[in-house]
Every structure is written in C-alpha cells, then in structure tokens.
C-alpha positions in Angstrom: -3.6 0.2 -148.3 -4.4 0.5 -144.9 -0.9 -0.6 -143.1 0.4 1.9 -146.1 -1.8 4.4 -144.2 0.0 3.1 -140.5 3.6 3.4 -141.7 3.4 6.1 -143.7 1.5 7.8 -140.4 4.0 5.8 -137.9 6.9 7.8 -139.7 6.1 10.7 -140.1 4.9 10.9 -136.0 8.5 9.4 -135.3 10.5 12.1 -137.4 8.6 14.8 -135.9 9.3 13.9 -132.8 12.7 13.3 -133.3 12.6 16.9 -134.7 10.8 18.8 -132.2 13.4 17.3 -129.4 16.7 18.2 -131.4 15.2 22.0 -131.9 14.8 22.4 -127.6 18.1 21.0 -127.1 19.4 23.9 -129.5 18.0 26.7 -127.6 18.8 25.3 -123.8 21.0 27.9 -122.9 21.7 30.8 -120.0 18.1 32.3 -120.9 16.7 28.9 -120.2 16.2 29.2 -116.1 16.1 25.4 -115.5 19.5 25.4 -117.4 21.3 28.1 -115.6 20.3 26.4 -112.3 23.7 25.4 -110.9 27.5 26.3 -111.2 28.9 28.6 -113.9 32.5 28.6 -113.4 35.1 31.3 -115.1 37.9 29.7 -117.2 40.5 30.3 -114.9 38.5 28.7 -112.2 39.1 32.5 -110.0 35.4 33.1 -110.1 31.9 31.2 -109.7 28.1 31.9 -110.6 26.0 29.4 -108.6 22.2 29.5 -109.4 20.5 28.1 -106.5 17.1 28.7 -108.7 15.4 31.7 -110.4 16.2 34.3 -107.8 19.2 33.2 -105.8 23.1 33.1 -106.7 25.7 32.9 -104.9 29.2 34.4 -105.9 32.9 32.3 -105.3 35.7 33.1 -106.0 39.4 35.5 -106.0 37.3 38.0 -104.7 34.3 36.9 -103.8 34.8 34.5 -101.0 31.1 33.3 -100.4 28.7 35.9 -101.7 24.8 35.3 -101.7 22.6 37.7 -103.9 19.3 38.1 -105.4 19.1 38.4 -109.3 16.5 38.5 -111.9 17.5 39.2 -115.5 15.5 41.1 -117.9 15.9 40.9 -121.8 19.4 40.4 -121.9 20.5 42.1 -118.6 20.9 39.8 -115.4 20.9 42.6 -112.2 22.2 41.3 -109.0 21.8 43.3 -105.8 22.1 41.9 -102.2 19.4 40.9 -100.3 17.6 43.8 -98.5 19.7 46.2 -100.3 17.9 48.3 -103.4 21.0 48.8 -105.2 21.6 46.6 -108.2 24.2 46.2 -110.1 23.7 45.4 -114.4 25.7 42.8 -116.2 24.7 42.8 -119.8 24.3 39.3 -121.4 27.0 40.2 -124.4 27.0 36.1 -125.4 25.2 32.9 -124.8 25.5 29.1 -126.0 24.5 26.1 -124.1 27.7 26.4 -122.0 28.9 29.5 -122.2 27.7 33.3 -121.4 29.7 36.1 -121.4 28.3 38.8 -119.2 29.5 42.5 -119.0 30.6 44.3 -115.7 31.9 41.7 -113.7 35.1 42.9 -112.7 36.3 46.3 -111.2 38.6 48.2 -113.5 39.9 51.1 -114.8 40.4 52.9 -117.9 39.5 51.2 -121.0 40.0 47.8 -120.4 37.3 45.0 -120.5 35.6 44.3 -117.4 33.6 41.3 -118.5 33.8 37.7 -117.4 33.1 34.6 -119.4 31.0 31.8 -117.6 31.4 27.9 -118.5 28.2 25.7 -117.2 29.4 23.2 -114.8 27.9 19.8 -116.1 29.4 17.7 -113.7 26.7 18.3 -110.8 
C-alpha cells in the first residue's frame, strides 16, 4: 500500500508540474517584460522595436535611423517619449501573442487610413 501511496503521489507531482509550466509558456507575451526584451521587427523588415530592458527602446528603421527612447506601458498603452523631453507619445496595445503585437499610432498619416504597425519578436538573438 505504501509504494501505492509513492506512485500514486510521484504522478500526480509530475503532471502538475508538467501543467503549471505549459500554462506560463501560454501567457509569455508583449506584456511579459522579460519577453519583450529584445528586437521586435515589422513584417516588411522597414521598421524595428529594440527593448534594451523595461525602460529603454530604441527605434530602426525607414524612418527612424537610430532612435533611443524611454517607454513604460500602462494597461494596454506603451508611451514612448525621448529622454529629457515630457512629451509622450501613446500607442495602444490593439493585439498580443507570444510573437506578435500590434500597436496603434505608429506611423504618420492622414485621413482615415490605419496608422498602426504590427511587431514580430525576433527569436534569433
């Protein structure tokens, strides 16, 4: 009865575990600030997101040659400003997987059309 007792115990520890890691893998995404550290490229490779770590990014890109910025994000708006400035701009978080966000006023435009960029996660680096 006892080694009953050890299995039954044994298998029940293994499947939680086994549990408990597939759940975190499911919610790693953009939110996740050890996950967003690094390169978050646009799918026509014209633009680039690099998180250095929770407060620093630095922009690439078309028409951002080398950018560096300061950026928190609250609920699910990131806001970017440049250092010493107090002007921040607000990119709504519209979408996010594990390696994707879509994030709303990236792009200058005018009218009516969409002004938001998608971001792929580099997992190369």
């Amino acid at each position: 009865m006892k080694n009953f007792d050890t299995i039954l115990l044994v298998t029940v520890l293994t499947i939680s575990l086994a549990s408990c890691d597939k759940e975190s893998e499911d919610h790693v995404n953009f939110y996740d600030s050890e996950y967003r550290v690094g390169l978050w490229i646009s799918p026509d490779k014209r633009d680039t997101l690099e998180f250095i770590d929770n407060s620093n990014l630095i922009r690439k890109g078309e028409f951002y040659v080398y950018e560096e910025y300061l950026y928190r994000i609250e609920k699910d708006t990131l806001f970017i400003k440049l250092p010493n400035a107090t002007y921040e701009t607000q990119h709504l978080i519209m979408t996010s997987d594990k390696n994707s966000v879509v994030l709303g006023n990236m792009y200058l435009t005018t009218g009516f059309a969409d002004n938001s960029g998608m971001f792929l996660k580099d997992n190369e680096n």
